[in-house]
C-alpha positions as CSV (number, residue, x, y, z in Angstrom):
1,X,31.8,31.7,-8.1
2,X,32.8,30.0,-4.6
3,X,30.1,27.6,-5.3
4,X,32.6,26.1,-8.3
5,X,35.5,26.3,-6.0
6,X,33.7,24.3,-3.2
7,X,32.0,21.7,-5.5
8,X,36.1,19.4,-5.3
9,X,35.7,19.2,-1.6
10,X,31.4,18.7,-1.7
11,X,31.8,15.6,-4.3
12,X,32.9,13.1,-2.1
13,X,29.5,14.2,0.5
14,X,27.4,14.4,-2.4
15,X,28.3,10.8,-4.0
16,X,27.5,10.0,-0.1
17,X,24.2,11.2,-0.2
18,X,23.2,10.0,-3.3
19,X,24.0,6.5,-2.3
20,X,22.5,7.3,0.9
21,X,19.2,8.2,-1.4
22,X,19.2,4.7,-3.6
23,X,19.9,2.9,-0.3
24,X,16.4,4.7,0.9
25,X,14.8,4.3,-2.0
26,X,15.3,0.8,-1.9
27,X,14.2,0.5,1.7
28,X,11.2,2.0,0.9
29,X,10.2,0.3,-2.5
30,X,10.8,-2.9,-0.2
31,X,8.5,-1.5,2.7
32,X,5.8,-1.0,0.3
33,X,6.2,-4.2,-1.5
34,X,5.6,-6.2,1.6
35,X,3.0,-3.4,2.6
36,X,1.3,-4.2,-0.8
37,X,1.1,-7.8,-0.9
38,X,-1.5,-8.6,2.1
39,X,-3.7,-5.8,0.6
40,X,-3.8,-7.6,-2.8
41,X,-4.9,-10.9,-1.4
42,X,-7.1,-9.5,1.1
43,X,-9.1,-7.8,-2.1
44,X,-8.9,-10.9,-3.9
45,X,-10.4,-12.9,-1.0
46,X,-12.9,-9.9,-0.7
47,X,-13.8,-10.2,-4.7
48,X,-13.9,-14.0,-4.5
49,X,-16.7,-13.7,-1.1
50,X,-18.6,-11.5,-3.3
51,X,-18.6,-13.4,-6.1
52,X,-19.3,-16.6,-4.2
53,X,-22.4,-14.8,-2.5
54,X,-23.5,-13.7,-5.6
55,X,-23.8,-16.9,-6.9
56,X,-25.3,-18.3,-4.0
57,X,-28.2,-15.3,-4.4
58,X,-28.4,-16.6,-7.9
59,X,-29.0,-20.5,-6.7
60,X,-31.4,-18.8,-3.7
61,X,-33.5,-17.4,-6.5
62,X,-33.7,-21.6,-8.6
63,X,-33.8,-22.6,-5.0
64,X,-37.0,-20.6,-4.2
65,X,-38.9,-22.2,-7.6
66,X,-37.6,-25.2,-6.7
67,X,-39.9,-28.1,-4.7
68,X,-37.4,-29.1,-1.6
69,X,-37.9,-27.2,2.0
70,X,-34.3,-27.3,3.0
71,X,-32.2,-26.1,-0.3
72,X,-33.4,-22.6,0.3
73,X,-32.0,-22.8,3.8
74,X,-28.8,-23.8,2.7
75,X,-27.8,-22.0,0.2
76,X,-28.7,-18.5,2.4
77,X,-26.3,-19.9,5.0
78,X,-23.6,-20.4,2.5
79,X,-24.3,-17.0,0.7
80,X,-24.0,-15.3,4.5
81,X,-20.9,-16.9,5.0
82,X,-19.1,-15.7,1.8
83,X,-20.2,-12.5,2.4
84,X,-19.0,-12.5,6.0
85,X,-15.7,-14.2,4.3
86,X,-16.1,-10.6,2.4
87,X,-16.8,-8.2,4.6
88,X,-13.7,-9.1,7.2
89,X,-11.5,-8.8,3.9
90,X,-12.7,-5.7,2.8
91,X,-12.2,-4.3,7.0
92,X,-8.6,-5.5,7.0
93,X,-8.3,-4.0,3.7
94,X,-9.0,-1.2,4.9
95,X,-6.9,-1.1,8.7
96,X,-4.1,-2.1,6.3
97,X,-4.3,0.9,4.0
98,X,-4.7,3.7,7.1
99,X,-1.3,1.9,8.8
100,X,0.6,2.1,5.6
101,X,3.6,4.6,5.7
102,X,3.2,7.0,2.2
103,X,5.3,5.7,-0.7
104,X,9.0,6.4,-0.1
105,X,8.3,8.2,2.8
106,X,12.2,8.4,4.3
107,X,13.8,9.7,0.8
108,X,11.0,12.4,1.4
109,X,12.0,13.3,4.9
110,X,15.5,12.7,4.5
111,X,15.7,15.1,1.3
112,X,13.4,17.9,3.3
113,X,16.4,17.9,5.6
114,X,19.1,17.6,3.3
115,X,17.6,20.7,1.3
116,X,17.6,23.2,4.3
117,X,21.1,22.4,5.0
118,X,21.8,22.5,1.1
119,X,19.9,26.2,0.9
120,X,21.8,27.3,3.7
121,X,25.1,26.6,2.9
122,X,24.4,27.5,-0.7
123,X,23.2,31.1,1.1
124,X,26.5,31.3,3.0
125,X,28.9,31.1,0.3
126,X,26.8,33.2,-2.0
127,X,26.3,36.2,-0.3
């Protein structure tokens, strides 16, 4: 029953918090937009290398039937560079993802301490 009588003088805090907990939320959805973007265009230069080298493998194979010494040559080269193109996409892709923070990660923390304070006051006045 003291819980009712103390939830006047806990609004104003609460409202607080809660504000507090959009502002974070915010924060974070913003941290993990930027966070997001250079992972999507890393995989699309990844997915375009690929693509690229799998079309020059697909040229390598006419080049092979074909009657000309130095197409073959070429076209390897090009294929090897795509997939190098590829390959240092796919390893920032990866660095990128293990540095990432997890997805709202200060609401989490901030709510972890908000709820031990929250349990023990709520203990205080109950008992």
């Amino acid at each position: 029953m003291r819980v009712l009588w103390l939830l006047p003088k806990a609004a104003p805090a609460l409202l607080r918090h809660i504000a507090a907990y959009i502002e974070l939320a915010a924060f974070d959805l913003e941290q993990s937009r930027r966070d997001i973007a250079p992972r999507v265009i890393a995989s699309v230069v990844a997915g375009l290398g690929l693509f690229f080298a799998l079309l020059m493998g697909c040229a390598a194979v006419v080049a092979v039937t074909w009657d000309t010494p130095h197409r073959l040559a070429a076209i390897v080269w090009m294929g090897c560079g795509f997939l190098a193109i590829a390959a240092i996409a796919v390893i920032y892709r990866a660095r990128a993802s293990r540095e990432q923070a997890p997805f709202l990660a200060s609401v989490r923390r901030e709510w972890q301490e908000d709820r031990v304070i929250l349990e023990r006051l709520l203990s205080e006045h109950d008992g």
